[in-house]
Phi, psi and omega in degrees: 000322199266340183295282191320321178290310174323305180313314177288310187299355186266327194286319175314307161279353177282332178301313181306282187328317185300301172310325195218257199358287147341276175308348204241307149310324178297286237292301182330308164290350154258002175277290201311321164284352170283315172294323168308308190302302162304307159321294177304318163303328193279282161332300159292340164277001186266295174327306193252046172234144182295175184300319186298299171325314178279334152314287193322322186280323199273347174241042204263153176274335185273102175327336183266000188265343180290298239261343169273345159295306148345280145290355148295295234260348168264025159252021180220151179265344185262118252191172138264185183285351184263318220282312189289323175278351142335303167319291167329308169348265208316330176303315180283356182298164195287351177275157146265354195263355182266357199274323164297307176320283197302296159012271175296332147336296176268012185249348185277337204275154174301130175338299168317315203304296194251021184285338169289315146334299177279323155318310190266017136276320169306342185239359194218314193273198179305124180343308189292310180308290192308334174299308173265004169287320192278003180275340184295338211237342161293340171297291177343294202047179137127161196291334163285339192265304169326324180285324189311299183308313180305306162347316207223016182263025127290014178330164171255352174264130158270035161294306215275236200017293172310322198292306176269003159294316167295344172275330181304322178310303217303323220269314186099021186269127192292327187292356168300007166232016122333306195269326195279337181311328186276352164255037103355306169273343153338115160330320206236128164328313180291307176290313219287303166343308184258346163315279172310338174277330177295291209280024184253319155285344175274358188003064162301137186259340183273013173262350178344293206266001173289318198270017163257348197262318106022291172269357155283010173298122186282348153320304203312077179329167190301319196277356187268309154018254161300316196280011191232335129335299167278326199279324183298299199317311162279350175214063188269148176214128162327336180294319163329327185319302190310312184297334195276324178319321196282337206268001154296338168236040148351070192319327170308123172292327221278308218283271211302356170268331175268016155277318153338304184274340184299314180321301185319323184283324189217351192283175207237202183315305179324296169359284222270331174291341168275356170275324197315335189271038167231348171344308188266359154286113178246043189275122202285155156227187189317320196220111166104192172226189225265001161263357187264344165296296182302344183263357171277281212309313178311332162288305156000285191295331187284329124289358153219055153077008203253027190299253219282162191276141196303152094034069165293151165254086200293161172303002193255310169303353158266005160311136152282000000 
């Protein structure tokens, strides 16, 4: 009897597949290649279109004819001066995917050409403009473009604030975090954010302790969190030990596995004795779970000699 129900319950999904799965798996496979196929065409005709042409496309009412003017006109680095203000144009269009585009466009063009542009977008235009002048000019990089940003991360929209907290991360210059610690204390989630991704990449160990002050905040979202979390991993100092011990039990698995490992880097006898209790957390993450950080750090610490827990002495034995 139970040989037979199997048999049916099996013929039922092969039936289900057959009917509906299948068919379903075609059709995705004649999209994707249909859509590859326009893409790639689309892309060579991109290849081979002048300047004039690709303006013309960049002043198009069809938003995908905006965004192929766009990547046409970022495949030569010399431009003209009507191509770049256009560009500029284009940083305020209602797309975001063409907003980008020009972006990444102007970020291709040689420096000399278009670093004045793009500066005095970043300081006269439109939020949006200015938001993508400054991804632009993080692409860019190079010490010139850095002062420019720094200049302006009181911006009053916190589009362009996030933006250039993120052109600041991209370029990495440590002396920039003068500007990125205070934003940290940002109104708006999304900077405080990219503040901490900025100085995580820039990994300063003198930045520890705002974004350990920071993530003790009981206020913080989650994802302000994580990125302040992660951010200790690279710029970690013993002054952090306290805030990352509370950040173990952290309900997020993401805080407590990167407060493991930032502890591993820097924590001291106390520590090692508080990952033991995370040991046994098996809360999954991208690569492992959130006891296999604590049982790495604890190895860390162990190579550098931070094992066992210091030694009391009572007061009658330290008598001579």
């Amino acid at each position: 009897m139970r040989v037979s129900l199997d048999v049916s319950f099996g013929e039922r999904l092969t039936g289900l597949y057959r009917k509906h799965l299948r068919p379903a798996m075609k059709r995705a496979r004649r999209w994707y290649w249909r859509e590859a196929e326009l893409l790639a065409s689309r892309r060579q005709a991109a290849a081979g279109m002048n300047e004039q042409g690709a303006l013309a496309a960049l002043r198009s009412t069809t938003p995908r004819q905006r965004w192929e003017g766009a990547n046409a006109l970022g495949r030569y680095p010399q431009r003209s001066t009507e191509a770049i203000a256009v560009l500029i144009e284009a940083l305020a269009d209602q797309e975001p995917f063409v907003r980008w585009q020009a972006s990444e466009a102007l970020a291709a063009q040689d420096a000399t050409c278009v670093f004045h542009a793009l500066t005095d977008a970043l300081t006269e235009g439109q939020p949006s403009q200015r938001a993508g002048a400054a991804a632009a000019l993080g692409r860019i990089g190079g010490e010139a473009a850095t002062t420019a940003l720094g200049k302006q991360v009181e911006d009053p929209d916190a589009r362009v604030r996030h933006a250039l907290a993120q052109a600041l991360g991209q370029i990495g210059d440590p002396t920039t975090v003068v500007e990125l610690v205070p934003m940290l204390d940002d109104a708006d989630a999304d900077v405080r954010r990219a503040a901490a991704q900025a100085l995580g990449r820039i990994g300063s160990p003198g930045t520890a302790v705002p974004l350990a002050e920071a993530l003790a905040r009981p206020d913080q979202p989650l994802l302000v969190r994580r990125s302040l979390a992660a951010a200790l991993t690279s710029a970690a100092h013993p002054d952090a030990q306290p805030v990352l011990l509370t950040a173990l039990a952290d309900p997020d698995p993401q805080v407590r596995g990167y407060a493991a490992r930032a502890l591993g880097h820097i924590g001291n006898e106390v520590a090692y004795e508080r990952l033991a209790e995370l040991l046994a957390d098996r809360s999954p993450l991208l690569k492992g779970t959130v006891g296999d950080e604590a049982r790495a750090a604890r190895e860390m610490m162990e190579r550098r000699g931070r094992r066992a827990a210091p030694i009391q002495i009572a007061p009658e034995e330290a008598k001579p």
